[in-house]
PAMI-658347 format. One record per residue: x, y, z of N, C-alpha, C in turn; residue in one letter. Coordinates in steps of 0.05 Angstrom, whole numbers, plus 5000, padded with zeros to 4 digits. Example, Ala and Ser with C-alpha at 12.3 -4.5 7.8 and 13.67 -1.06 7.14 Angstrom:
BEGIN
526448865156524649105156526449345156A/525749555142527349795143525850015157S/
This chain:
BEGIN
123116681999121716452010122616412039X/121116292053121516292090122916022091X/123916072118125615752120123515532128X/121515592133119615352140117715222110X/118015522084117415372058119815202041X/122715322049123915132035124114862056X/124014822076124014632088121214372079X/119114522078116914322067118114312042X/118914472024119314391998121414131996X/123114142010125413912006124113602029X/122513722038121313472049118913282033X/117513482022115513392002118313241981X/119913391961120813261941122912951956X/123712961981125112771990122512541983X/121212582002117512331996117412251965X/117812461944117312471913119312221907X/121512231918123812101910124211801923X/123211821952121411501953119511451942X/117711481939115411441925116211351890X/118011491878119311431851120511181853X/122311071873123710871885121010671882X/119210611898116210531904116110311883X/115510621857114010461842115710351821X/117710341820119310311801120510021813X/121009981837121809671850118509461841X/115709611843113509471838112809411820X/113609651786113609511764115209371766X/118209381767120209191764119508881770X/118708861791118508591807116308401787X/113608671783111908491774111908341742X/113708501736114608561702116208301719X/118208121729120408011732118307731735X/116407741757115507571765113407521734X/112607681725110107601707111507421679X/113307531682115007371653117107151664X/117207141684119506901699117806601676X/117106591663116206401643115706531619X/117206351595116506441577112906521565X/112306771554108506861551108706871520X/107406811504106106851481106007171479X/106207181445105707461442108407641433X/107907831424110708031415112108151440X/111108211464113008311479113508021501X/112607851498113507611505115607431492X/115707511459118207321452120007641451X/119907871464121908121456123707901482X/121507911503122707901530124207551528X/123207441515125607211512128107261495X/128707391477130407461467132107631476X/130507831494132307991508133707791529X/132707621539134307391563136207281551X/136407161521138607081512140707241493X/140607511501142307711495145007781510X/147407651499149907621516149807751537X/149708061532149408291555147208371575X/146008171566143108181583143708251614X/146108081626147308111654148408351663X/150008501638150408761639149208871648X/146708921629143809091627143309111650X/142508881662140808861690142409041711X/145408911716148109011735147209331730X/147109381712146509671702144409871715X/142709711707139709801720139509741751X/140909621762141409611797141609741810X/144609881788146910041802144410281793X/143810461772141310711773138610711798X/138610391801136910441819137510511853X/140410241857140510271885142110541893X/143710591873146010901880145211231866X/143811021832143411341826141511491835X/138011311848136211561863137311641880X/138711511901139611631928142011931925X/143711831902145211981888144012391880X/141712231860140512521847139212651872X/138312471897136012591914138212811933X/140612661941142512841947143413061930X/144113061909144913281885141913511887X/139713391890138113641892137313721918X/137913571949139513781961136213641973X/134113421970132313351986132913162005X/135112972001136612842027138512922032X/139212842057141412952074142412772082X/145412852072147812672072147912702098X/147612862127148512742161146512552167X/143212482150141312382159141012122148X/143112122128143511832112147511752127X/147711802143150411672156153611812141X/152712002121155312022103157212302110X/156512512132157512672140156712762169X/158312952183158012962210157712702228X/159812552222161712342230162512352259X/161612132280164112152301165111822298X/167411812284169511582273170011432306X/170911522328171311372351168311262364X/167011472359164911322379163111062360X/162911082328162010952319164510702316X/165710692313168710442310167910332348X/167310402364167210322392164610182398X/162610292381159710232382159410012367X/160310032331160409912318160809602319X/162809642327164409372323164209132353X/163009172367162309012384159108952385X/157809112367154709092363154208952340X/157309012318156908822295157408512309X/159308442326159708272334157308072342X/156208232361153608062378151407992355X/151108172340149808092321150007902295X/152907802289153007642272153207332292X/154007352311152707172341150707072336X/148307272335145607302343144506992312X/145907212288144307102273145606822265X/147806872261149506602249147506372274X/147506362291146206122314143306072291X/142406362289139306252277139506162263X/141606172237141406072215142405792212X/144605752241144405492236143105202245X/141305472270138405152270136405182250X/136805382224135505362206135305252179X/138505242181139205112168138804762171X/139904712197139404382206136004232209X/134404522210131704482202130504482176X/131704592155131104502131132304212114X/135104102127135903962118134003682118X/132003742132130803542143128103472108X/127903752092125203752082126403572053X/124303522037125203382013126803301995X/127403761990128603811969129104141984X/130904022008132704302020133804512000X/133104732005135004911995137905022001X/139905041987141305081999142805432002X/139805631997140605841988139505962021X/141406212035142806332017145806302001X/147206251984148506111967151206251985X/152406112007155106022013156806152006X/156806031980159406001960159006351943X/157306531957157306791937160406871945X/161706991919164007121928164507441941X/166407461955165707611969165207851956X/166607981935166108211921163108231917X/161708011906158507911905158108151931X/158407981951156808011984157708351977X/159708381978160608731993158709001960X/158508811937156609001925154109011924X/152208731946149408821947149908961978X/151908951992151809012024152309362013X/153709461989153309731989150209781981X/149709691960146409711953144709771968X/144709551992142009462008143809712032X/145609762039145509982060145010282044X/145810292019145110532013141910662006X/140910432003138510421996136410422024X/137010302039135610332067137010562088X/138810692067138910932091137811162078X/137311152044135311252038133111382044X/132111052044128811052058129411122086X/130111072100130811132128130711422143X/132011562114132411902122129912012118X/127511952102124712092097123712062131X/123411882139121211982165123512082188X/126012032184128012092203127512482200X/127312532174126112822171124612942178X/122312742171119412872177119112872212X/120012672214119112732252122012802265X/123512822252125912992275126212782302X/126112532297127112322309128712082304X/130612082304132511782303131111522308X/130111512328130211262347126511142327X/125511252323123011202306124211252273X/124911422264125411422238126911212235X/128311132245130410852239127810632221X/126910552257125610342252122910362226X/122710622219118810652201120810552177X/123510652173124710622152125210342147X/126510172170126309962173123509682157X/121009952168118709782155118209862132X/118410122121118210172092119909942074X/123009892077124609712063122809392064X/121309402084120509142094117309062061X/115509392069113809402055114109422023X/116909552017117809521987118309201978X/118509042004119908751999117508631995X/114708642011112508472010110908551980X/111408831970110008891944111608581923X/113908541930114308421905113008091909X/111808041881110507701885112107511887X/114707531878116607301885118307281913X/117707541929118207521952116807461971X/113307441961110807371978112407071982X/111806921946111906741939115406471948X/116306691960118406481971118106512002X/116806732009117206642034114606502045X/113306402025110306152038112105952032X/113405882025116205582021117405612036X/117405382057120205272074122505292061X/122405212037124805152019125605362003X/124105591999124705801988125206062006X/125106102034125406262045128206382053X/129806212064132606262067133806572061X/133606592037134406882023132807092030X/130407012040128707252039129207382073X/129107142084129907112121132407342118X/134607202112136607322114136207672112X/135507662085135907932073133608112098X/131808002106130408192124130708142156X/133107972170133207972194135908132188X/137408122166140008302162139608642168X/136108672151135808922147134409052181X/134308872193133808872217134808922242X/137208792239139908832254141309142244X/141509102218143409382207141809632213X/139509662220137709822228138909972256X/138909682271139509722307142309862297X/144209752289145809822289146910102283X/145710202261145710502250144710642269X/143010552288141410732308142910892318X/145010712330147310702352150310932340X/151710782317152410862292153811132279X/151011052262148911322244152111472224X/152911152211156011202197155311052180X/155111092146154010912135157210862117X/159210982126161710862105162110602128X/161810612145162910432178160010222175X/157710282171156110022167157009942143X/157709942121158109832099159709542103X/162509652122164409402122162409262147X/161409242159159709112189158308992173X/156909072152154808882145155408652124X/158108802113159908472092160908342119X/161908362138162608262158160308022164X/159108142167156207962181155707772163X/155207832140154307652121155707412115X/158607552107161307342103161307152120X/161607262152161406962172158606802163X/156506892162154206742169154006592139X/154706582122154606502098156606312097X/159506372111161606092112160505962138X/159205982154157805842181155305632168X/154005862145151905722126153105372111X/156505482094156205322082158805062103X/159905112123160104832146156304782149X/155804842158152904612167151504432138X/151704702123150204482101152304242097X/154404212095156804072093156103752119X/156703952139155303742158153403512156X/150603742145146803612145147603432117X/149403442096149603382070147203472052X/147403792055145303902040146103942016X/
């Protein structure tokens, strides 16, 4: 076989393996959203009984971790992503620690300010929210901050492939994570709420920033701690203001 057929071959199956990602976040969501109320019917009282099944929390923790580590995982094991194109080898440790950490800086700057005239702008509405929830602990923050970077450097590496450019593959990847987020209805559905948006803001001006940042980067053991970094301040910055507004 020629190097330009195995090359389409691992590029096609890389696409196979987003695309698997795709649809599997789209059932998920809609399956999550469609039963977020108890429904009539046998797989409607399965699915309430499955909710009050001790391990139910397990289950889910379970099914996270297969989704956010094990596709990215198997897609590496069969050799259709590439660990230098997802941040995990061919490393320069000084220039990213130099880049890194003064870009993480400006950026948790950037956002902690937004969030807290956003915060002092919600305090204002009826029945303020006070999410994104402050008080998550930090082990919480540093296991969706592995998730959500492993998972968007994922998606990130398919067009970073296909077009043999950084500076565009970042960002399409950037909008793919963006377009996996609008498929789901409870993500439409919180961000038409003043009061429900917070979490959704966050998680996509975060995925926004960590984008720029990887550009620069392109170290995904070195974005991991930058982006618990980021979060941790802007979440104890979160919970002084609400403290403040008496949210």
């Amino acid at each position: 076989m020629s190097v330009l057929g195995v090359l389409i071959d691992y590029r096609l199956e890389l696409a196979l393996w987003v695309a698997l990602s795709f649809v599997l976040h789209a059932v998920a969501s809609d399956l999550a959203w469609h039963y977020r109320r108890p429904r009539p019917g046998r797989l409607g009282r399965w699915v309430k009984g499955l909710g009050s099944w001790p391990y139910t929390s397990w289950l889910l923790q379970g099914l996270r971790f297969l989704y956010y580590i094990g596709i990215p995982y198997l897609a590496l094991l069969r050799g259709a992503a590439l660990p230098r194109l997802m941040g995990l080898s061919g490393l320069d440790w000084p220039r990213g620690v130099s880049l890194g950490v003064p870009l993480g800086g400006g950026a948790f700057l950037v956002l902690a300010l937004i969030w807290r005239w956003y915060a002092r702008a919600i305090a204002g509405l009826p029945n303020p929210s006070a999410d994104p929830d402050p008080a998550a602990s930090w082990w919480v923050v540093l296991r969706e901050a592995i998730y959500a970077e492993v998972h968007w450097a994922f998606y990130r590496c398919l067009p970073i492939l296909l077009l043999d450019d950084y500076y565009t593959g970042v960002f399409l990847g950037f909008l793919l994570v963006s377009l996996e987020w609008w498929i789901s209805p409870a993500w439409r559905a919180a961000l038409s709420l003043p009061e429900g948006a917070p979490n959704v803001l966050m998680s996509w001006s975060m995925a926004f920033a960590m984008a720029i940042i990887f550009l620069f980067v392109r170290n995904l053991w070195l974005i991991v701690p930058i982006h618990w970094a980021i979060e941790m301040g802007c979440r104890r910055m979160l919970a002084i203001t609400y403290r403040q507004e008496g949210v």
